[in-house]
C-alpha positions in Angstrom: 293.4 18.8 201.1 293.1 17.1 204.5 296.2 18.4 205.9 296.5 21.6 204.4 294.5 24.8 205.7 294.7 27.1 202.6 292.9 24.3 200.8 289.4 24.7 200.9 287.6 21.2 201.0 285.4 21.8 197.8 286.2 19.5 194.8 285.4 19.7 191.3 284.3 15.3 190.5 283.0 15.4 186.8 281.1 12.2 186.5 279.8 12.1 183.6 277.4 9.4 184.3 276.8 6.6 186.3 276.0 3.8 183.6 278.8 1.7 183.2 277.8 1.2 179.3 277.7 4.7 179.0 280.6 5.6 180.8 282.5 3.2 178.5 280.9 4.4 175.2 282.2 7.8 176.1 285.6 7.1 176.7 285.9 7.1 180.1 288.0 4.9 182.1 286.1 5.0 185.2 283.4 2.7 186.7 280.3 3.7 188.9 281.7 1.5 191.5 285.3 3.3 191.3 283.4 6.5 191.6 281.8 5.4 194.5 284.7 4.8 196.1 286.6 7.8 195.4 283.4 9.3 197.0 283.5 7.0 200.1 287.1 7.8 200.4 287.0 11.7 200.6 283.8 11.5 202.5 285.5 9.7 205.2 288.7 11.4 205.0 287.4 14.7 204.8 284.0 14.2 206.4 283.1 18.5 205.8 284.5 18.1 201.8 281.6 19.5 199.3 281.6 17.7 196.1 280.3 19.3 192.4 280.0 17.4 189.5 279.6 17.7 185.5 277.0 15.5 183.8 276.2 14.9 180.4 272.1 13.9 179.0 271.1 12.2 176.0 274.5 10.8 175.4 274.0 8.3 171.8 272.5 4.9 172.9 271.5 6.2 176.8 268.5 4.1 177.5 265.9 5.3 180.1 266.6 2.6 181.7 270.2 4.0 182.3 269.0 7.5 182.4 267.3 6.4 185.9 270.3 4.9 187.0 272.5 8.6 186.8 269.4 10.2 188.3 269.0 7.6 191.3 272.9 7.6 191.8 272.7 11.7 192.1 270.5 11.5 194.7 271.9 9.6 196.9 275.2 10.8 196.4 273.8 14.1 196.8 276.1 16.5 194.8 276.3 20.1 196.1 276.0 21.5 192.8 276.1 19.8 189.3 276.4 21.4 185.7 274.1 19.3 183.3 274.7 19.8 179.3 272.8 17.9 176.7 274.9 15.8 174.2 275.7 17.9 171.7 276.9 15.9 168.2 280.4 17.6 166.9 281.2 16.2 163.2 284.2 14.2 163.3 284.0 12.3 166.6 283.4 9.0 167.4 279.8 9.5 168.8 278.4 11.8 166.6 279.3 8.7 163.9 277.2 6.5 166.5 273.3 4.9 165.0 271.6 5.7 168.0 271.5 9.4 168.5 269.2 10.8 170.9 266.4 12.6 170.0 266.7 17.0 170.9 263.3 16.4 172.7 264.4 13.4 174.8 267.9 15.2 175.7 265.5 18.4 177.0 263.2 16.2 179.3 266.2 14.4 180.8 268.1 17.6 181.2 265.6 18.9 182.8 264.3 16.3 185.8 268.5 16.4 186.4 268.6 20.4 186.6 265.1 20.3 189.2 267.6 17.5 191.3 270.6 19.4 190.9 268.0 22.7 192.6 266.7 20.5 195.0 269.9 18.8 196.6 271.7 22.8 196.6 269.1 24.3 198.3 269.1 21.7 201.2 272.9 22.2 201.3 272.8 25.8 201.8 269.9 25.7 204.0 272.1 23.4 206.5 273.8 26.8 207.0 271.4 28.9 208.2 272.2 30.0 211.9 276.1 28.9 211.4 279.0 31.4 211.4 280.6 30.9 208.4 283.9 32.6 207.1 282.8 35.0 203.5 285.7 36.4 201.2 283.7 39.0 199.3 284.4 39.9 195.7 282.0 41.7 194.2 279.0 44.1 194.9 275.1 43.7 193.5 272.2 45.6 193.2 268.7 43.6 194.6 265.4 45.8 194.7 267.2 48.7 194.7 269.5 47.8 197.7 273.2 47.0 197.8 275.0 44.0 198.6 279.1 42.3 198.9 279.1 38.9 197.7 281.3 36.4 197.8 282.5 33.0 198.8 282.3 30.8 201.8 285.1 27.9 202.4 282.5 25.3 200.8 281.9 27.3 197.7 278.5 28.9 199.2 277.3 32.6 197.8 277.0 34.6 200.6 275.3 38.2 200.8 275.5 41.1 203.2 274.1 44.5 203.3 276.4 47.4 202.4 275.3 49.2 205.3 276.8 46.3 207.5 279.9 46.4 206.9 280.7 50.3 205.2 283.6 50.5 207.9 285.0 47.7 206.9 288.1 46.0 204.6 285.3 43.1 203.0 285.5 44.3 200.0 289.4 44.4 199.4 289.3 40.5 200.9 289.3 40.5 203.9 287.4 37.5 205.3 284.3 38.2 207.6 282.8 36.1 210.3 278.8 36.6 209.6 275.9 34.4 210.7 273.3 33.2 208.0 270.0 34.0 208.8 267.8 34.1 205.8 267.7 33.1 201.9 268.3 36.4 199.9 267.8 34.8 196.2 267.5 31.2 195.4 271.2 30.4 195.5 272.8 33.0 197.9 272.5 33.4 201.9 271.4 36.2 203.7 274.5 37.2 206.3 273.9 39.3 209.4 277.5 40.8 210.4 278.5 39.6 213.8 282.1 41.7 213.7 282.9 44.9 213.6 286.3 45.3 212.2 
């Protein structure tokens, strides 16, 4: 990923969780301290990487105690983005034949401070590129309040947006990548671009 151009630097990390105990109970053969220096490590080698992760709430036997630990580890890892599913029990597994299931109610309230982080830490990444040129592949085209946008991807992942009347003489929407400026927040998770060329 470092050396290679075509790569774009956004990885896929699925965590889990950052409880040891947890982590353990679940099968996993990782540690919080491993993960953090995985972390470390593609931080420093690729300083611009963007990093998502997978989490899983109300696992059986998660404490609040360790609950805090995840959350306070997410933030100051500071995930881009993070998918967050509450434990669901499936008959013949090991943890759905664990004594201390997690109550549905606890699961939701847990779920639920991680999702408002998980808003939080995505919208201050994607604010960071307002007023940068950024490279967009679009790939698709949507409807917002009656006016018509191409959306697609930048480098890091990011939903980008531009006007249809920007770029009409253009090959966006075949894939060509377009050098735009961000300027403004069109919905909560994509950015605004103004066109800056014309080809």
């Amino acid at each position: 990923m470092k050396e290679e151009k075509k790569i774009c630097h956004y990885l896929d990390l699925p965590i889990q969780h950052a409880s040891d105990r947890i982590l353990k109970r679940m099968g996993r053969r990782t540690t919080r301290a491993q993960l953090t220096a995985t972390i470390e490590k593609l931080r420093k080698e690729i300083p611009d990487i963007v990093l998502r992760t997978t989490l899983i709430t109300g696992f059986p036997g998660e404490t609040e105690e360790e609950f805090d630990i995840t959350e306070k580890y997410l933030e100051k890892v500071h995930f881009y983005e993070m998918h967050v599913f509450k434990y669901s029990r499936r008959a013949g597994t090991k943890a759905a034949a664990m004594p201390d299931q997690i109550p549905e109610q606890i699961k939701g309230v847990r779920s639920d401070r991680l999702l408002a982080l998980e808003q939080k830490m995505s919208e201050e990444f994607r604010k960071g590129f307002i007023g940068e040129k950024v490279s967009v592949l679009f790939e698709e085209m949507i409807t917002v309040d009656g006016k018509e946008y191409l959306v697609g991807h930048t480098p890091e992942y990011v939903k980008a947006a531009l006007p249809k009347e920007e770029c009409e003489k253009m090959h966006a929407a075949s894939g060509v990548i377009l050098e735009a400026e961000a300027k403004d927040l069109l919905t909560s998770d994509i950015l605004l671009l103004k066109n800056t060329i014309a080809e």
